[in-house]
N, CA and C atoms as an extended XYZ file, in Angstrom:
525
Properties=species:S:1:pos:R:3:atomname:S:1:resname:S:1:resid:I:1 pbc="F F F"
N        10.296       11.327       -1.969 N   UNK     1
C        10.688       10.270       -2.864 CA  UNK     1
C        10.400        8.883       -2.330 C   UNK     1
N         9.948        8.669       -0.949 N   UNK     2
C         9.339        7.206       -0.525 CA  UNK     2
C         8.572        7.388       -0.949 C   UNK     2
N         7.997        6.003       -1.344 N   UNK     3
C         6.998        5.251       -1.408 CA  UNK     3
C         6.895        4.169       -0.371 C   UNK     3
N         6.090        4.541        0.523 N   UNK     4
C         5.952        3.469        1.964 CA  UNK     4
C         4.789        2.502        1.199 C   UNK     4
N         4.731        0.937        1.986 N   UNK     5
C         3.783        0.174        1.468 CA  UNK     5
C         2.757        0.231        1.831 C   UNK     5
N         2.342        0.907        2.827 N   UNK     6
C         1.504        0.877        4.042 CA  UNK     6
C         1.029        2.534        5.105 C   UNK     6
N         0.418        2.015        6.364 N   UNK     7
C         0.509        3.219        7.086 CA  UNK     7
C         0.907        2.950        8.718 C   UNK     7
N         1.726        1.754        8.643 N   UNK     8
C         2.336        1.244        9.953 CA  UNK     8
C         3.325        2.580       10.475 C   UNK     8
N         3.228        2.942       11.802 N   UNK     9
C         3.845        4.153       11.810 CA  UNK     9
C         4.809        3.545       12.829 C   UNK     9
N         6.413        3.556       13.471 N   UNK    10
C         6.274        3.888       14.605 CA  UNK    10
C         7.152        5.493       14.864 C   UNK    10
N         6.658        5.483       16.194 N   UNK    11
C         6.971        6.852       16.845 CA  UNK    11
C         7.943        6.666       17.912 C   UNK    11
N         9.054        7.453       18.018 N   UNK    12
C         9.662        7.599       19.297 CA  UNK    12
C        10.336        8.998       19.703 C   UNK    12
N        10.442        8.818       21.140 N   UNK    13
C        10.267       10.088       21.597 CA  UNK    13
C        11.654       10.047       22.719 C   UNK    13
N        11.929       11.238       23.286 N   UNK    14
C        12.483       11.448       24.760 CA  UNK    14
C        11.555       11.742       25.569 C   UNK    14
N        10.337       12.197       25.357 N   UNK    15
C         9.502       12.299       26.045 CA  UNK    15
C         8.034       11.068       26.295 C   UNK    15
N         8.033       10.623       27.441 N   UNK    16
C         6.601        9.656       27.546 CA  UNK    16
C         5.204       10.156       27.242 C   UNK    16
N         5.454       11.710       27.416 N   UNK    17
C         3.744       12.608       27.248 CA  UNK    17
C         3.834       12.442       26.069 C   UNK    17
N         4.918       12.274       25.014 N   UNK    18
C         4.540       13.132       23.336 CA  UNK    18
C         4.244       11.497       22.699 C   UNK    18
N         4.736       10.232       23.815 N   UNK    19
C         4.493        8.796       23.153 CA  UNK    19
C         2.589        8.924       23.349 C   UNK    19
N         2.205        9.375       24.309 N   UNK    20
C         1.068        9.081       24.721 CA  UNK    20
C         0.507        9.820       23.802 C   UNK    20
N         0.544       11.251       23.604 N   UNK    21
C        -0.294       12.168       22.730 CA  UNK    21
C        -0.216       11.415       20.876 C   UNK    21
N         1.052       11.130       20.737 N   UNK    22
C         1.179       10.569       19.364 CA  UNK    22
C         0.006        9.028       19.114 C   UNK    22
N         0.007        8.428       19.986 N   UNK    23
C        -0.585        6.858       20.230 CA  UNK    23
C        -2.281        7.378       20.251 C   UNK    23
N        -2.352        8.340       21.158 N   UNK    24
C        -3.733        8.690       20.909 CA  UNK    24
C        -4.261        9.369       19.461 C   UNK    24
N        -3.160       10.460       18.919 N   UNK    25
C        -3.542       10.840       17.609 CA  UNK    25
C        -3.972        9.660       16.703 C   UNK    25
N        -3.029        8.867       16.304 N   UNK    26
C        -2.824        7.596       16.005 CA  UNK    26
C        -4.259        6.797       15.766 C   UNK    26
N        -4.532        6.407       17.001 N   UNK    27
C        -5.728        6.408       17.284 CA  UNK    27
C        -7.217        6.979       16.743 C   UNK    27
N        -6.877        8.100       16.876 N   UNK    28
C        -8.305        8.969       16.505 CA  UNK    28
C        -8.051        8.909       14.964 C   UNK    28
N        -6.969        8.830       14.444 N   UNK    29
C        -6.862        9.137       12.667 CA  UNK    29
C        -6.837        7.158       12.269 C   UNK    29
N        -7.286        6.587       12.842 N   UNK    30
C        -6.792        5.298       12.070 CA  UNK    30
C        -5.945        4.764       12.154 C   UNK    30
N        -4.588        5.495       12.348 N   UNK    31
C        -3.398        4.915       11.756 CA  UNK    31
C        -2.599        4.050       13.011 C   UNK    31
N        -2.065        2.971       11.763 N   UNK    32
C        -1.823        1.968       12.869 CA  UNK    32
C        -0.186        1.987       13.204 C   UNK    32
N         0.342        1.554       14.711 N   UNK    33
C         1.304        1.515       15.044 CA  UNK    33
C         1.398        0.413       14.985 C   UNK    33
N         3.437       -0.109       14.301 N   UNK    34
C         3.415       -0.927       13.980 CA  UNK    34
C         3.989       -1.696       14.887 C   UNK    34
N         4.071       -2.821       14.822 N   UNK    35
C         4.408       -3.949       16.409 CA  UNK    35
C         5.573       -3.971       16.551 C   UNK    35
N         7.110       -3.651       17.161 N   UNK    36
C         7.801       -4.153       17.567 CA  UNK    36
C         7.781       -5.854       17.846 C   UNK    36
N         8.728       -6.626       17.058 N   UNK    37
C         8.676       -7.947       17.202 CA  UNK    37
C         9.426       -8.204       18.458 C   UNK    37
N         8.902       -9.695       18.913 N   UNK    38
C        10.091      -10.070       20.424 CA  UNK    38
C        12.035       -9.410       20.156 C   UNK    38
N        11.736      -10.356       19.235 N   UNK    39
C        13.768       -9.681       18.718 CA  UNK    39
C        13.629       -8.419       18.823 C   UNK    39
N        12.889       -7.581       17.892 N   UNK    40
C        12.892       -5.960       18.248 CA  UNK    40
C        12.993       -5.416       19.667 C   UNK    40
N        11.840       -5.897       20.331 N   UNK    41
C        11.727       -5.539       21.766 CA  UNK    41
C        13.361       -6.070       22.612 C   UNK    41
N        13.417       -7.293       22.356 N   UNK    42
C        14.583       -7.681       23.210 CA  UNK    42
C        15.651       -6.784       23.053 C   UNK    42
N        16.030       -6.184       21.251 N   UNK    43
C        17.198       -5.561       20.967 CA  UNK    43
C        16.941       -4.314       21.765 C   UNK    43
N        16.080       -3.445       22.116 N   UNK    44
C        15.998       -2.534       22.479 CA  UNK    44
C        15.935       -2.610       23.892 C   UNK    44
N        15.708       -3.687       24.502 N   UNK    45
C        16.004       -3.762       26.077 CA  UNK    45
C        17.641       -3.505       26.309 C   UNK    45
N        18.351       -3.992       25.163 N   UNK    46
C        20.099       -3.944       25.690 CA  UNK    46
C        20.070       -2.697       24.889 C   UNK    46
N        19.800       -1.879       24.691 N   UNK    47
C        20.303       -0.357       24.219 CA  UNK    47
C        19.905        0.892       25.220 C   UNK    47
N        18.296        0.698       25.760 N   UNK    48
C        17.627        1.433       26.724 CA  UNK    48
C        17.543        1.418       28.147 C   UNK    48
N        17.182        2.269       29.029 N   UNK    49
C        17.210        2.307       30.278 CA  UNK    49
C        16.208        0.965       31.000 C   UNK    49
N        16.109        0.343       31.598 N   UNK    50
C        15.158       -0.623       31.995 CA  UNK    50
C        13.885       -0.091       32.276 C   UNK    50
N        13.609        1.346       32.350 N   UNK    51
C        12.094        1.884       32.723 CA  UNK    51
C        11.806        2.491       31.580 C   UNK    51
N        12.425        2.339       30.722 N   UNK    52
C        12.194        2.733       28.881 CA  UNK    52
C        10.980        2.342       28.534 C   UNK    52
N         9.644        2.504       27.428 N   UNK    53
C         9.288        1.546       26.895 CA  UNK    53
C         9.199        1.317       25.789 C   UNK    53
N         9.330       -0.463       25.785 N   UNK    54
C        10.032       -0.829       24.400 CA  UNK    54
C         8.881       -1.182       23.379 C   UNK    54
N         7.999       -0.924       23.449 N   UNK    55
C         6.799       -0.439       22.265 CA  UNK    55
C         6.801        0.224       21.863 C   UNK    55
N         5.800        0.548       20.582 N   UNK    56
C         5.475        1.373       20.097 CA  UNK    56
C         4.291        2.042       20.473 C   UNK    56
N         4.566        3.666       20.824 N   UNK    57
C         5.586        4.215       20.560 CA  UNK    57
C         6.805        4.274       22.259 C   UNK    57
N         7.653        4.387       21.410 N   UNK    58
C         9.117        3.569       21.800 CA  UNK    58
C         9.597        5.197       22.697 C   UNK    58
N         9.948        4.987       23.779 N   UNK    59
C        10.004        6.374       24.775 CA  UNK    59
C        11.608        6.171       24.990 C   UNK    59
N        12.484        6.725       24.642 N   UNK    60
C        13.828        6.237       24.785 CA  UNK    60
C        14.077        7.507       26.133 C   UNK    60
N        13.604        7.959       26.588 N   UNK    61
C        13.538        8.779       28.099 CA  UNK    61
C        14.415        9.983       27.903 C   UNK    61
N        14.704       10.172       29.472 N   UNK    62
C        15.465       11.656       29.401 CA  UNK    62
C        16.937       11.107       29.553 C   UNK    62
N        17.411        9.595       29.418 N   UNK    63
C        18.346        9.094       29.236 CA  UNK    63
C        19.158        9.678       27.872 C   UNK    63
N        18.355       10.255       27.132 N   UNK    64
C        18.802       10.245       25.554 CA  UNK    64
C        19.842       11.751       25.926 C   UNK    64
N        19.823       12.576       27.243 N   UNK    65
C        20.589       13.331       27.220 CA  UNK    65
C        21.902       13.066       28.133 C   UNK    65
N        22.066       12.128       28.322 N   UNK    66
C        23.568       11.716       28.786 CA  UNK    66
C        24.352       10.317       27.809 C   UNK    66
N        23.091       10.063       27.049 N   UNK    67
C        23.573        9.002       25.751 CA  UNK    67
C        22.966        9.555       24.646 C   UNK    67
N        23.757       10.687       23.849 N   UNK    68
C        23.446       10.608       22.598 CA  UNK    68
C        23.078        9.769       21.763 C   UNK    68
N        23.935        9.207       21.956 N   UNK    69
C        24.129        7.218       20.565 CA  UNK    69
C        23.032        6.395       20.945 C   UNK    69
N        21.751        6.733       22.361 N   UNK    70
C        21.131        5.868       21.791 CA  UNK    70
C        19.375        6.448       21.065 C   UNK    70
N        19.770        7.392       19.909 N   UNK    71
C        18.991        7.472       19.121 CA  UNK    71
C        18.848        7.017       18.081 C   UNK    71
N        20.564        6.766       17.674 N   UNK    72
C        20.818        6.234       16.568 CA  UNK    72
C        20.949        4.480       17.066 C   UNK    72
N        21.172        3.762       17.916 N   UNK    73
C        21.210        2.750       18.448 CA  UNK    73
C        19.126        2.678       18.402 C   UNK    73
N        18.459        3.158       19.085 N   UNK    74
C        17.171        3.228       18.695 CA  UNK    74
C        16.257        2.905       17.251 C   UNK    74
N        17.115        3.648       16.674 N   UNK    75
C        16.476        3.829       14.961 CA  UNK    75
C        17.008        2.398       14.167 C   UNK    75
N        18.244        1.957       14.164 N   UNK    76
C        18.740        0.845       13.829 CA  UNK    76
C        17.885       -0.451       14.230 C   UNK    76
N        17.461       -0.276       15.565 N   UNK    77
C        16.461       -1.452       15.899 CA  UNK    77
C        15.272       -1.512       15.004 C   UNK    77
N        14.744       -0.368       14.739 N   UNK    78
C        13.518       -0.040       14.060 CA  UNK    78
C        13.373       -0.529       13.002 C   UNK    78
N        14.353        0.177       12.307 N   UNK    79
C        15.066       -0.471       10.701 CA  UNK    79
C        15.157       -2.103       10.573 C   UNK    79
N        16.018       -2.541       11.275 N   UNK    80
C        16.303       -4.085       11.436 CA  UNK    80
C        14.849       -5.145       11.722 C   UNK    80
N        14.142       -4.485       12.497 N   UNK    81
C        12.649       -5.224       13.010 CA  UNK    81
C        11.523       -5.275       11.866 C   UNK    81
N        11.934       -4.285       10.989 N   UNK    82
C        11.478       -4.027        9.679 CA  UNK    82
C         9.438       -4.169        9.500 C   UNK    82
N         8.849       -3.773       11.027 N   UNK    83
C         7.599       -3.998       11.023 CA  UNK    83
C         6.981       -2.753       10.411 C   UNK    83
N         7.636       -1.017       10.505 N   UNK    84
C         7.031       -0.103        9.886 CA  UNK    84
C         7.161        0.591        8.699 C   UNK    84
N         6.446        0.760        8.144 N   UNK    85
C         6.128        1.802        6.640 CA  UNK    85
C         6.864        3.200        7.162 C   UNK    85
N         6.454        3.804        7.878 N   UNK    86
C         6.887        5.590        8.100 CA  UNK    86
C         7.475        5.772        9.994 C   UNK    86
N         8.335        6.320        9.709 N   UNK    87
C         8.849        6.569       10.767 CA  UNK    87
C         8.833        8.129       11.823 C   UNK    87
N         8.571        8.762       12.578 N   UNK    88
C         8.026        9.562       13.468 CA  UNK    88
C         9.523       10.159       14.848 C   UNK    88
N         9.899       10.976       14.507 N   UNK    89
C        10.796       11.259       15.693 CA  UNK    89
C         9.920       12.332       16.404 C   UNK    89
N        10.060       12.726       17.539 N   UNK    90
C         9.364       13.550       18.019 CA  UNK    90
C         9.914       14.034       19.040 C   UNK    90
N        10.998       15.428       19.557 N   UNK    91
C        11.908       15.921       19.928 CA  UNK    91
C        11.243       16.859       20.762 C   UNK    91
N        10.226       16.859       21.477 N   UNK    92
C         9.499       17.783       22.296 CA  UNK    92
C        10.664       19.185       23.266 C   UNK    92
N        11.392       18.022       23.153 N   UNK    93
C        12.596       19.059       24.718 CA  UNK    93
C        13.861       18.744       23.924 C   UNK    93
N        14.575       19.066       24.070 N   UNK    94
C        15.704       19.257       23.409 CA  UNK    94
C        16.536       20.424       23.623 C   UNK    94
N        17.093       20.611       24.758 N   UNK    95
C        18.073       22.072       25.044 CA  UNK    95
C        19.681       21.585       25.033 C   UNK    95
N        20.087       23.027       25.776 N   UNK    96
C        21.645       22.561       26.500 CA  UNK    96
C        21.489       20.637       26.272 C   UNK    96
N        22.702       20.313       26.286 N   UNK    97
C        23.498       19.233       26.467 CA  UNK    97
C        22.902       17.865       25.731 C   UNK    97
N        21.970       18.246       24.313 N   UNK    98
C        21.591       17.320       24.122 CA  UNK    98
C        22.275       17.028       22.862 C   UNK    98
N        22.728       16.475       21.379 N   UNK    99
C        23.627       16.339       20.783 CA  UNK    99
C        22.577       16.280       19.781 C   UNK    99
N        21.918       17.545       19.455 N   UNK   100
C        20.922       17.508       18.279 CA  UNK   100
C        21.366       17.137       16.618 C   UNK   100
N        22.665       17.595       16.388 N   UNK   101
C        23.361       17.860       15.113 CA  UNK   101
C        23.340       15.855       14.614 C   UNK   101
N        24.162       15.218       15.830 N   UNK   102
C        23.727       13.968       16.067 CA  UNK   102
C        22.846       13.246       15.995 C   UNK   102
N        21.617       13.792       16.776 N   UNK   103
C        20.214       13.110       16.323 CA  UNK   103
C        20.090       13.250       14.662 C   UNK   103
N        20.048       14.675       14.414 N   UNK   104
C        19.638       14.834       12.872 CA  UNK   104
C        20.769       13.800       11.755 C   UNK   104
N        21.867       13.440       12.298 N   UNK   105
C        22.498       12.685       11.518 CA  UNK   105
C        22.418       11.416       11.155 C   UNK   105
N        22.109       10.820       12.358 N   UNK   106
C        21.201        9.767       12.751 CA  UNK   106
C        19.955        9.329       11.464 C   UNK   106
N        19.007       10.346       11.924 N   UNK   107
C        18.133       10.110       11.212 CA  UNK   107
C        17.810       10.406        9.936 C   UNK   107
N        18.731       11.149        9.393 N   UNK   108
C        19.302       11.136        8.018 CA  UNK   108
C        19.603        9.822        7.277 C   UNK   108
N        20.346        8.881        8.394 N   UNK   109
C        21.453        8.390        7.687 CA  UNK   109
C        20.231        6.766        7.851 C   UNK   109
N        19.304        6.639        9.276 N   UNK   110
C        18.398        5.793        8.851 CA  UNK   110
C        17.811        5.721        7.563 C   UNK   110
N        17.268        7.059        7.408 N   UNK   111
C        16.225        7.294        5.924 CA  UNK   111
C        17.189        6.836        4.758 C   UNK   111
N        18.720        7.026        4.663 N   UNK   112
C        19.263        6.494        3.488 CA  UNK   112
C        19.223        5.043        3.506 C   UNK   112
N        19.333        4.616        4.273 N   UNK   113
C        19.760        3.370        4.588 CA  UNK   113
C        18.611        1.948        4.698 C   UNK   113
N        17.172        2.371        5.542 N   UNK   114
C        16.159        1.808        5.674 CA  UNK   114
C        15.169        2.111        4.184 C   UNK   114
N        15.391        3.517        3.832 N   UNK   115
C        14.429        3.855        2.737 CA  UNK   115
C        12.895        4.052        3.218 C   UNK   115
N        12.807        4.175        4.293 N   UNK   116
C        11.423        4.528        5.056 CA  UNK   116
C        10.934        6.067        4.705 C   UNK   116
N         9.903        6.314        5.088 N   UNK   117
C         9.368        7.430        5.028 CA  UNK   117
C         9.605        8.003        6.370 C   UNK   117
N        10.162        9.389        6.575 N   UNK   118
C        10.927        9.656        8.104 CA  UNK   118
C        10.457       11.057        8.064 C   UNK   118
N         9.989       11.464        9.214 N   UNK   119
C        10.444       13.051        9.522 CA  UNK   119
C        10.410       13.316       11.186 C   UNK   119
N        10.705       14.907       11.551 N   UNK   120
C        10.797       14.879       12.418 CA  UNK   120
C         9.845       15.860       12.778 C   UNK   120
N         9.968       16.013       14.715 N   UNK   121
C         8.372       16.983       15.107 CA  UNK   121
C         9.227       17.735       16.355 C   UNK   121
N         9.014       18.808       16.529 N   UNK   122
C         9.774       19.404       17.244 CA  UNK   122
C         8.976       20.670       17.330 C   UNK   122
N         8.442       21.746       18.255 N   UNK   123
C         8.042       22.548       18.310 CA  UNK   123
C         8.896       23.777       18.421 C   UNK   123
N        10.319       23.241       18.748 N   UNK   124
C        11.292       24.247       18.360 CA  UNK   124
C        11.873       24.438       17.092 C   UNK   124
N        12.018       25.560       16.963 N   UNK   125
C        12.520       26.175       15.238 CA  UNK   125
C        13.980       25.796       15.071 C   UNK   125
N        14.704       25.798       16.135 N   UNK   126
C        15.770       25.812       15.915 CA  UNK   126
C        16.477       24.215       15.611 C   UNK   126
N        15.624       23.554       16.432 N   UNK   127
C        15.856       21.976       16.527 CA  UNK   127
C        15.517       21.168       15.119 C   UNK   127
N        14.217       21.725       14.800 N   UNK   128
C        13.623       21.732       13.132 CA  UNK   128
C        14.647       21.883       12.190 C   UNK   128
N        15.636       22.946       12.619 N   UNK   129
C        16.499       23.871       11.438 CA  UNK   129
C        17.445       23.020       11.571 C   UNK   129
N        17.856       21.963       12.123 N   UNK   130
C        19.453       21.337       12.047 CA  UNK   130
C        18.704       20.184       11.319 C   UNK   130
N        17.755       19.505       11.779 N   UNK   131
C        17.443       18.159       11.007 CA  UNK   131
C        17.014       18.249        9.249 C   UNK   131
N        16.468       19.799        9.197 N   UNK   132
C        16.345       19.679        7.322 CA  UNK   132
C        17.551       20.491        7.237 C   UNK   132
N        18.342       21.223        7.621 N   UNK   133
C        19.735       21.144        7.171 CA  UNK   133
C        20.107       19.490        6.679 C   UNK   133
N        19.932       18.688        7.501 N   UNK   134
C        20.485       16.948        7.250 CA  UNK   134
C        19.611       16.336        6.022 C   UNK   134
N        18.207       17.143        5.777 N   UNK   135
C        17.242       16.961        4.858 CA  UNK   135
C        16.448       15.641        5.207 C   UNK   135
N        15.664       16.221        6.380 N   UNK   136
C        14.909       15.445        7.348 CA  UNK   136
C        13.867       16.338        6.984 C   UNK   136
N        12.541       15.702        6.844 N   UNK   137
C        11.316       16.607        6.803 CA  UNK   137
C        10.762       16.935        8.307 C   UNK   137
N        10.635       18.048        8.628 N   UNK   138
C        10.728       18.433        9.752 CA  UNK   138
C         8.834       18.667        9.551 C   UNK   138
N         8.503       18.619       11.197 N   UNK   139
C         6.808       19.329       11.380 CA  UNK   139
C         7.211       20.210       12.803 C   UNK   139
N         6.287       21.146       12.852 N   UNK   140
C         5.845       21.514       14.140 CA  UNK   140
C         5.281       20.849       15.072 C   UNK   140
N         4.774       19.780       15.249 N   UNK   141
C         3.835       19.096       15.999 CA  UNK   141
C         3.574       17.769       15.373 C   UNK   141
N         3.743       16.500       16.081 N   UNK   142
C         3.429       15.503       15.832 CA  UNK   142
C         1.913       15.196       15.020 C   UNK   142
N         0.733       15.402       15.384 N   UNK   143
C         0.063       15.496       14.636 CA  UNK   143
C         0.013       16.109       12.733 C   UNK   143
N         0.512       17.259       12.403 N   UNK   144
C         0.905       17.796       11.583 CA  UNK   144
C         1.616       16.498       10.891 C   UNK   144
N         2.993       15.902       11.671 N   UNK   145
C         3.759       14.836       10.683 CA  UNK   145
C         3.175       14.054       10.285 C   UNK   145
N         2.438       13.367       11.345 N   UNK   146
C         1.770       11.780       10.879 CA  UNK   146
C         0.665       12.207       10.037 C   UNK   146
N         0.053       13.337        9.602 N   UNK   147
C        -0.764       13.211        8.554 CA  UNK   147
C        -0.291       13.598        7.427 C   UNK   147
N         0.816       14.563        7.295 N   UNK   148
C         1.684       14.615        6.075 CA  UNK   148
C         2.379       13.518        6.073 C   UNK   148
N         2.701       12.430        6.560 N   UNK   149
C         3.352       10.685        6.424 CA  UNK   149
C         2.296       10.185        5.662 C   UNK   149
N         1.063       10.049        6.317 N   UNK   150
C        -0.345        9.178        6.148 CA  UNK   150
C        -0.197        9.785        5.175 C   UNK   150
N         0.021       10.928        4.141 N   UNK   151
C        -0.628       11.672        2.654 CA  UNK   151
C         0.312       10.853        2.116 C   UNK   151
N         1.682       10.838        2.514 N   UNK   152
C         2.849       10.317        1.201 CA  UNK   152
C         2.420        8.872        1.118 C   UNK   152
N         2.123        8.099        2.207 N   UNK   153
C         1.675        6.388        2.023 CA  UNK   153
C         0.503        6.443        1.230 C   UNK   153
N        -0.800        7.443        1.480 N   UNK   154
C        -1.516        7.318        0.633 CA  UNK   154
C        -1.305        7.340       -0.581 C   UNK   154
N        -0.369        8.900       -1.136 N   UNK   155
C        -0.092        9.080       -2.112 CA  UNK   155
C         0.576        7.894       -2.623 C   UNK   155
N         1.668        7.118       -1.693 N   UNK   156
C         1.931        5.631       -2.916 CA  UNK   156
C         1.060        4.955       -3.254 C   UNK   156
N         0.141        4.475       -2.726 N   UNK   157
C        -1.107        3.457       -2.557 CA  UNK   157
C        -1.293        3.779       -3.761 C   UNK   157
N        -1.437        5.024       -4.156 N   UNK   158
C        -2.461        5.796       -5.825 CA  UNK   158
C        -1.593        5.085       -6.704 C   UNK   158
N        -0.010        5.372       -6.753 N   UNK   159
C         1.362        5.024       -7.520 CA  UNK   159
C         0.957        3.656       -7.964 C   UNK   159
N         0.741        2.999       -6.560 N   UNK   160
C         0.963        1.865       -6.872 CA  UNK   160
C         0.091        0.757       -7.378 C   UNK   160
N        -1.241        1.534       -7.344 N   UNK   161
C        -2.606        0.787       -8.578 CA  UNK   161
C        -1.708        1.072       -9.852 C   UNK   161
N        -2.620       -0.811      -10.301 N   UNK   162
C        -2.504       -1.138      -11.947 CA  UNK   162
C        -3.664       -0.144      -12.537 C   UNK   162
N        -3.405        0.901      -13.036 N   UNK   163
C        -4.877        1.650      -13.646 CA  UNK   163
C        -5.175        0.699      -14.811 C   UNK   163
N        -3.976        0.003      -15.732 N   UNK   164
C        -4.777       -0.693      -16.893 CA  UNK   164
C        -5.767       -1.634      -16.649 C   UNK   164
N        -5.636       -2.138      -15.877 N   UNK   165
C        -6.139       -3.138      -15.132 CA  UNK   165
C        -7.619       -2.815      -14.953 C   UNK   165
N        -7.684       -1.733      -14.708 N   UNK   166
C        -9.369       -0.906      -14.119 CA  UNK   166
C        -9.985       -0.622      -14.961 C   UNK   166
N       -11.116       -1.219      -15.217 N   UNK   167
C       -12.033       -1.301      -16.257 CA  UNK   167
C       -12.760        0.609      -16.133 C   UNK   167
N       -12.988        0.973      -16.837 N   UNK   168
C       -13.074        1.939      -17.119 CA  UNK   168
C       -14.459        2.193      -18.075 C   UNK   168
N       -15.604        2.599      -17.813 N   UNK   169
C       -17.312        2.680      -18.481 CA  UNK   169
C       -16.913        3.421      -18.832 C   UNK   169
N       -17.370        3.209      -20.339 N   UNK   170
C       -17.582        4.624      -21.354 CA  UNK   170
C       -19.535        4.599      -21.430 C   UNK   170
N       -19.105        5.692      -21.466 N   UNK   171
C       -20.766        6.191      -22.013 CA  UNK   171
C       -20.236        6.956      -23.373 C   UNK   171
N       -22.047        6.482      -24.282 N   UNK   172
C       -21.691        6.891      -25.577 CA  UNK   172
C       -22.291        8.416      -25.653 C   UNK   172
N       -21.560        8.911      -26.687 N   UNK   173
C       -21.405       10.210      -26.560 CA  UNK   173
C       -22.522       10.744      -27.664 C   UNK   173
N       -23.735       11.784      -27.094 N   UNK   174
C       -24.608       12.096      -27.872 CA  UNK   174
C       -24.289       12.447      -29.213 C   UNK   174
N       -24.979       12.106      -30.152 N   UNK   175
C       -24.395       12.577      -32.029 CA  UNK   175
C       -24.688       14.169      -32.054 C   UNK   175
């Protein structure tokens, strides 16, 4: 049901490998990551670990398993900085002691709230299964999301042409 304006993505992770692999996909498909502004960046220096990084894509570390809250402290920055179209979680690891039910609530409650285009990437089934319980569009693999994201932005782009507007050639039709 989004309609994103654009194909500004950002991505964030607990993991730094899945920021790097996402930034390179990114990359190879076009699609652009969107800038964290100074305010953005600054807000996310007082939420994250100091060896965090506060770009996109945004690595909130293996900190995120002794601070639940700052995923949802994470996503709020995102929202507020208001630089991206579609949004990218990407949950590579996720076992024991991490407060998944939480994350997925989180990012539920961004998507009501921001109205972004959101899903999540997780190669575990089970981690997948709590966030569309919350009715989070879940992928297997980061790649997989950001091009089902990139389809729904495209797909608005179509929405959002004036067709009257578009001149339209007729050819005349043999008698």
């Amino acid at each position: 049901g989004r309609r994103p304006k654009g194909k500004r993505f950002v991505f964030l992770s607990n993991s730094g490998a899945s920021c790097v692999m996402a930034a390179d996909y990114a990359d190879l498909r076009g699609l652009p990551l969107a800038p964290i502004t100074e305010r953005g960046r600054g807000e996310l220096k007082k939420v994250l670990p100091g060896f965090a990084n506060i770009n996109n894509p945004i690595d909130i570390t293996g900190a995120l398993l002794t601070n639940p809250k700052l995923f949802g402290a994470v996503l709020n920055v995102v929202g507020e900085d208001a630089q991206s179209d579609l949004v990218l979680a990407g949950l590579p690891v996720a076992g024991a002691g991490y407060d998944v039910g939480m994350f997925a609530a989180d990012l539920a409650a961004f998507d009501q709230r921001y109205g972004l285009a959101t899903a999540l990437a997780s190669p575990q089934e089970k981690i997948r299964a709590e966030f569309a319980s919350a009715g989070v569009a879940t992928f297997a693999s980061e790649p997989e999301a950001m091009d089902a994201l990139a389809q729904v932005a495209d797909h608005a782009a179509l929405l959002g042409r004036n067709v009257s507007k578009r001149k339209i050639a007729r050819r005349a039709l043999p008698a």
